[in-house]
C-alpha positions in Angstrom: 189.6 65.6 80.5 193.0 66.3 80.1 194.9 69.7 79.4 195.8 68.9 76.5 191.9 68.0 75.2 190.8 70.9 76.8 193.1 73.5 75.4 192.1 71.5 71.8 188.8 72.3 72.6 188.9 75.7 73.8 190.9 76.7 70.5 188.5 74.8 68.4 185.3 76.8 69.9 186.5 79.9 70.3 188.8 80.1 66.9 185.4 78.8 65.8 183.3 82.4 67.3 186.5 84.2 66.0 185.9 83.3 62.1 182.4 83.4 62.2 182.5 87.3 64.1 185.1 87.9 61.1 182.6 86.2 58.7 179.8 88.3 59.8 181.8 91.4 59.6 182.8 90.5 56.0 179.4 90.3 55.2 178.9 93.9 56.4 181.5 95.4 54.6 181.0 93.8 51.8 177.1 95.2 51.9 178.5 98.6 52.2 180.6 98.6 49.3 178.3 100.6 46.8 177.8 103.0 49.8 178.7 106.3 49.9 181.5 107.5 51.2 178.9 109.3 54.8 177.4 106.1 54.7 180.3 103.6 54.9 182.2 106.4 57.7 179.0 106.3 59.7 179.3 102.3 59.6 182.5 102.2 60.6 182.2 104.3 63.3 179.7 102.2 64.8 181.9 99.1 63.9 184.8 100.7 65.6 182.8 101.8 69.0 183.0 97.8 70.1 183.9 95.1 67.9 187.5 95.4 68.4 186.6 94.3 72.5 184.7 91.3 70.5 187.7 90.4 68.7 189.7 90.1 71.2 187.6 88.5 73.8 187.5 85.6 70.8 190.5 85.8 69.6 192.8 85.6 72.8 191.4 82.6 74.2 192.1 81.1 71.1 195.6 81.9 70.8 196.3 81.4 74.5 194.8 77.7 74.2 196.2 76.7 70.4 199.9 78.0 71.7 199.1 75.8 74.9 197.9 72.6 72.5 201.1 73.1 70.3 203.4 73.0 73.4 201.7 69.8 74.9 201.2 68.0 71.4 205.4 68.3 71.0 206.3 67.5 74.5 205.0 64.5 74.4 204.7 63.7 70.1 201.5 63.6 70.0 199.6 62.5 66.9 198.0 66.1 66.1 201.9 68.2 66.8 201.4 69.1 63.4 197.9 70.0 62.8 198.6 72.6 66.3 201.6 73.9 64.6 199.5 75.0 62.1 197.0 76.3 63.5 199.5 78.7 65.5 201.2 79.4 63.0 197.9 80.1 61.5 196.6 82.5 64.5 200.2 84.3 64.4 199.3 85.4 60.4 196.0 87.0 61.7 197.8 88.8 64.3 200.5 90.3 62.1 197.9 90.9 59.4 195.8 92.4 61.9 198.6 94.7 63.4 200.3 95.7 60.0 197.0 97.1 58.3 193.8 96.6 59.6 194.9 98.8 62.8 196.2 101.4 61.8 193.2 101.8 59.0 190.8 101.5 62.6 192.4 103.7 64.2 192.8 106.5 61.3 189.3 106.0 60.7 188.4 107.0 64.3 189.6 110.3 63.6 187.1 110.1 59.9 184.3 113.2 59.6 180.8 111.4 58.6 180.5 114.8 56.8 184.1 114.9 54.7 185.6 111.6 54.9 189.1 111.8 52.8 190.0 111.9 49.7 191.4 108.6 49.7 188.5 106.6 52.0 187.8 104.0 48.8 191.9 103.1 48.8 191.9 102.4 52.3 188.3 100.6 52.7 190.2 98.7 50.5 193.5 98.1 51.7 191.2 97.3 55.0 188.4 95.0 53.2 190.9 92.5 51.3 193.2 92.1 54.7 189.8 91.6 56.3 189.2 88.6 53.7 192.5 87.1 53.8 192.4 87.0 57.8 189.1 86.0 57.6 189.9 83.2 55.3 193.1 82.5 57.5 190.6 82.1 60.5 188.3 79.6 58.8 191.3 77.5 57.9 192.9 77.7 61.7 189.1 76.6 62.9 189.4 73.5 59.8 192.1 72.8 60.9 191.7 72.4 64.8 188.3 70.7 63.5 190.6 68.0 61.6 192.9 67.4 64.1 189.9 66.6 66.9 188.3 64.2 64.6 191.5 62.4 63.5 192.8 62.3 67.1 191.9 58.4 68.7 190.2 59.0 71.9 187.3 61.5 69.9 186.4 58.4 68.4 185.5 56.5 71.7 182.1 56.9 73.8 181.3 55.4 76.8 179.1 52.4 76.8 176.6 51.7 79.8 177.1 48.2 81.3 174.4 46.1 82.4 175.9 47.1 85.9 175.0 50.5 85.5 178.8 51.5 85.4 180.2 53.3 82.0 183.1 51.7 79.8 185.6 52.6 77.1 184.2 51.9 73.6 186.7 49.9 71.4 187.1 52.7 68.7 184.9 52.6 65.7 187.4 51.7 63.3 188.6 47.9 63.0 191.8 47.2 64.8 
């Protein structure tokens, strides 16, 4: 396998884990919004003690291995450049999304009383819940996309056949020369 499949791959599966964590925590949040305002602290406190480590344990890998797919795929033109430009471009939306609101909601939140939450908690659940859904929906996209660009590329398309020798060869790709 070359470095070039496998950084396609390791983007694909772990921008993959990164929308569905962001999907599942969507869900959540979206359970908690006739909650009161005790309630929905409480839950974010809980959210707060550990999800962010999830995050980024998904989310870096990701990023690390689509910037290293876009580099590879323009060195040398390959046939998915563009589907990897997207998807970084993709992945650099959920980081500025993520550092220009959900953030700093976090980390005020961290300093929320269960008993007294402020005045304003329902503005900034959300200020926090609709960034949520659009970098969730930006990382289902980035995962489409990667998914897109691996079926479309020629060699996914190929399997190795068994010979009556034993010894494996190339496939002559599924679709008619």
């Amino acid at each position: 396998m070359n470095v070039r499949r496998l950084a396609h791959l390791t983007g694909l599966v772990f921008s993959g884990l990164f929308a569905g964590f962001l999907l599942a925590v969507l869900v959540l949040e979206n359970s908690l919004r006739s909650s009161p305002a005790s309630v929905y602290t409480q839950v974010r406190h809980v959210e707060l003690d550990a999800l962010d480590k999830l995050a980024l344990a998904t989310l870096a890998p990701a990023a690390a291995a689509v910037l290293v797919l876009a580099v590879l795929a323009f060195r040398t033109r390959a046939r998915e450049r563009w589907f990897a430009l997207a998807a970084l471009l993709l992945m650099a939306a959920i980081f500025i999304i993520t550092a220009s609101v959900n953030v700093p909601i976090n980390n005020d939140q961290l300093d929320w009383s269960v008993t007294t939450p402020p005045a304003d908690w329902e503005n900034q659940r959300n200020r926090w819940q609709l960034a949520h859904l659009i970098r969730t929906l930006t990382a289902l996209t980035t995962f489409a996309v990667l998914a897109t660009a691996m079926a479309l590329r020629p060699d996914s398309r190929a399997v190795d056949i068994p010979s009556r020798s034993g010894r494996s060869r190339p496939a002559v790709s599924s679709r008619a020369s």
